[in-house]
N, C-alpha and C positions, 0 to 999 in steps of 0.2 A: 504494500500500500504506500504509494507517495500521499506527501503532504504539505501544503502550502502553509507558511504563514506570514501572515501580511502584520507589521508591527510597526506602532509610532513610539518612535523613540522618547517625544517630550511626553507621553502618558504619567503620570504618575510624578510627576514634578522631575522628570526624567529620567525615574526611577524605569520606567519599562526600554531604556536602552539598556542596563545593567544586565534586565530581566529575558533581554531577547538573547545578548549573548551565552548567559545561563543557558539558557533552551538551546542555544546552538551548542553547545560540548555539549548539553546532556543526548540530542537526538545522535549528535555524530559520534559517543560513544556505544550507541546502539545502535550502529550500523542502518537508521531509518533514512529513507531515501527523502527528504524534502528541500522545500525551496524555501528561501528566508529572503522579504523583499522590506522595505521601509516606507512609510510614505511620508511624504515629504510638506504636504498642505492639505487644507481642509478639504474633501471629497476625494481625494487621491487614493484613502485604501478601497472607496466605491470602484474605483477603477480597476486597480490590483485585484481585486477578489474575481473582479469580471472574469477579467483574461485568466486568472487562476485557476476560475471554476470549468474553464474548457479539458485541464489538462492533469488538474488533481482532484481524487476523490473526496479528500477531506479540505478543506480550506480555514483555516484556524485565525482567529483577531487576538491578538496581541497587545493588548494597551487596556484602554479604561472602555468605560460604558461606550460613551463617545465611538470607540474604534469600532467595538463591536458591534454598532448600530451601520458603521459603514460596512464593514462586511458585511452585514446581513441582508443591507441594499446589495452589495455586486454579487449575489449570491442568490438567494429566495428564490429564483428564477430558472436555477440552473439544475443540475441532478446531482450537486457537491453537497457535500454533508456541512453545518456551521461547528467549528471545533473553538475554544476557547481557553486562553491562555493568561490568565489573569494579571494585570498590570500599570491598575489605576488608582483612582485616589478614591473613590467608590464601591468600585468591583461587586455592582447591586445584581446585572447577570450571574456572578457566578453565585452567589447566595442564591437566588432565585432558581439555577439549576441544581442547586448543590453539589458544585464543584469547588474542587479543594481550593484556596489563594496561595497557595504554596508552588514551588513553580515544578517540582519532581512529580508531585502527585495528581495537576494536574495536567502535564502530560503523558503519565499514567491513563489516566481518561481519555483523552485522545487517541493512542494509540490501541488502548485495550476494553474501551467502556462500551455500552450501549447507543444504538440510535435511538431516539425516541421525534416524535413529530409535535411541531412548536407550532401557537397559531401567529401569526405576524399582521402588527397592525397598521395601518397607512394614516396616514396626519395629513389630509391633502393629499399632498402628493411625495410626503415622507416616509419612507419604511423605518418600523421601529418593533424593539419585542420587545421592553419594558415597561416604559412611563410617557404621557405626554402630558404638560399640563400648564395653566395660567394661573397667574395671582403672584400671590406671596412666595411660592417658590422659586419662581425664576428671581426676583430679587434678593433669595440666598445663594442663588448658584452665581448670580452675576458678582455680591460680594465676596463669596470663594476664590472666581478666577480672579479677580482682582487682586487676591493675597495673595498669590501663588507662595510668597517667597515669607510667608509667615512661619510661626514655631509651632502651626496646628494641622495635622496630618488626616486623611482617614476622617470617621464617623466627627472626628473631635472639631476638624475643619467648617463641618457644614454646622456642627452645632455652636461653631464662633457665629457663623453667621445668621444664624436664625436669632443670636441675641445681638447682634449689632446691627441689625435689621429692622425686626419687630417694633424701635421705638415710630419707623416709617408705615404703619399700617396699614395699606388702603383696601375699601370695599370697593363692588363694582357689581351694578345692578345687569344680570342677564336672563335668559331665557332657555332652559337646560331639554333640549328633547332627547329622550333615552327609547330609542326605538320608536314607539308612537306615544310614549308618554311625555307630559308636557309639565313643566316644570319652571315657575318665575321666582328668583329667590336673590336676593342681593347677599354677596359672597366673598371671601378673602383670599380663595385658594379652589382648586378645583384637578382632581388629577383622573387620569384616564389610563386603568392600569392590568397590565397583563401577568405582573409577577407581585408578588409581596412588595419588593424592598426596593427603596430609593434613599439618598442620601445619605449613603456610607450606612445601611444599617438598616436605615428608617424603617419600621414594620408598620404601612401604612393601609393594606387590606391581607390580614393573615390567610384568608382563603383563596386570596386569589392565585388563581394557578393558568402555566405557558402555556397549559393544553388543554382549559376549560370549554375554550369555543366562544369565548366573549368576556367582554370589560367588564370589571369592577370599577364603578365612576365613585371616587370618595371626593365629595366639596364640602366647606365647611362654611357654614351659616357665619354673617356678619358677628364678628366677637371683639369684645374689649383685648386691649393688648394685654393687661395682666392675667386674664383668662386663658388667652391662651400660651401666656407665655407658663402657668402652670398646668396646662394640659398636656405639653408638646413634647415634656419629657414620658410621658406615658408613650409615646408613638414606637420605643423603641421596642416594647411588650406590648405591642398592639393594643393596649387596654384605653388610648385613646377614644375607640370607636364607640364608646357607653356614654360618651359627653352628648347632650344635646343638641350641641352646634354642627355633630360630626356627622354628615348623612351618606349609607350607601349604597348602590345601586347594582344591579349587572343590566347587559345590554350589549347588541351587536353593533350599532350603533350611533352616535353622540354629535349633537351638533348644539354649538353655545353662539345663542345670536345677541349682540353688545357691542361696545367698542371693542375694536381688535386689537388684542393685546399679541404682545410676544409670547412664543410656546417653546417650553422647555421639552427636548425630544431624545430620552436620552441620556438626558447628563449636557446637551447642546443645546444655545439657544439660539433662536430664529426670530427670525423681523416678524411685528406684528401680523396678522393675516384672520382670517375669520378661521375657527374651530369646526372641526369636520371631522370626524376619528371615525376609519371602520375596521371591524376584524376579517382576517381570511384564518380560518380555521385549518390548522394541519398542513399549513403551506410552507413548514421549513424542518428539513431533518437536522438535528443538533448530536451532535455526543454529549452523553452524559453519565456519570458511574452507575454501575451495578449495581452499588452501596451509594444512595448519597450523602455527601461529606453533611457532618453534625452544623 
């Protein structure tokens, strides 16, 4: 079996160059036949995975959420398998698959785990298999990438910025249709989601699962800042979800009409645009362990 993997080296505060040459001694002292490519700017590993997927059966990302959502666009399409190689400052796919964050074990997976079939969801006209979402979140992530070069790493980063954040609060009055159900609620945050976890951690719908066949929509009701800033530690034990404010939904799919805001896609964010999210059920084969990682 050959194997591609497409990796951005600044992942991880450029911790996934370290991590890609790790992977490179470990495949090549196993004699595994692959190809190791870099990408270089944004949508670039969409491209790489493209031409990848013509020529290897497994096609592996490399990097943070972000990389993996580009693979998974140059890829979804083709008859390669999505492999994953952990090496961000998130790393919510691999929680989400229960794949190891360790770089041996999971190329372990890779090499020796299960297929299983992921459903992949479109944002417009964005391919994604985690998270999409408006509000309050994209202005934690936009203060994240901002600090890049701060002393807070991992889960700890996104949770600098939800408190240096939150004193900025904004609601925003929209219109939530969930399949044919119709929904007007003024809101702080709204996420459209196919795995549990976002933000380094974040267990933001414990049941939702890559191969249920539709969204988990979690938005959360107009809230004072001190409420939520003592809710929000709950999220990490999912036990946020029993707050009043926290409402959630499933659904194939999600259209929020309102001022167009910016959507976080990902772990990426994008220029504002109107919200549009549908699922394609079982449209991507991924490796995953046999066991998966705790």
């Amino acid at each position: 079996m050959s194997v591609a993997i497409v990796a951005n080296p600044l992942a991880g505060r450029g911790r996934a160059q370290k991590t890609a040459q790790f992977a490179k001694e470990v495949l090549t002292a196993q004699n595994v036949d692959f190809q190791l490519m870099y990408s270089e700017y944004p949508g670039h590993a969409i491209e790489l995975a493209h031409r990848a997927s013509k020529n290897h059966p497994v096609v592996a990302a490399l990097g943070g959420d972000g990389t993996i959502r580009e693979v998974l666009e140059g890829t979804w399409q083709s008859s390669a398998t999505l492999g994953i190689i952990p090496g961000g400052t998130g790393n919510d796919y691999a929680r989400g698959l229960g794949i190891p964050r360790e770089v041996e074990p999971a190329i372990e997976v890779l090499l020796h785990g299960q297929e299983a079939l992921f459903d992949v969801g479109l944002e417009n006209d964005l391919v994604f298999g985690q998270m999409a979402s408006i509000g309050f979140s994209v202005d934690v992530l936009e203060y994240v990438n901002s600090h890049q070069d701060g002393v807070w790493r991992g889960s700890a980063a996104f949770l600098a910025g939800v408190v240096a954040t939150i004193r900025n609060l904004k609601s925003m009055h929209v219109k939530i249709t969930v399949d044919k159900k119709v929904i007007e609620r003024k809101i702080v945050a709204l996420f459209a989601l196919n795995m549990p976890y976002g933000g380094g951690g974040m267990k933001f719908v414990p049941e939702a699962r890559y191969d249920s066949g539709h969204f988990h929509l979690l938005f959360i009701d107009d809230i004072g800042r001190f409420d939520l800033a003592i809710t929000l530690p709950k999220i990490y034990s999912g036990k946020h979800i029993t707050h009043p404010a926290v409402n959630v939904l499933t659904g194939k799919e999600i259209t929020i009409e309102g001022d167009p805001l910016p959507i976080m896609v990902d772990g990426d964010i994008f220029p504002a645009r109107p919200f549009h999210t549908r699922i394609i059920p079982q449209a991507m084969r991924v490796r995953i362990p046999k066991t998966p990682a705790p």
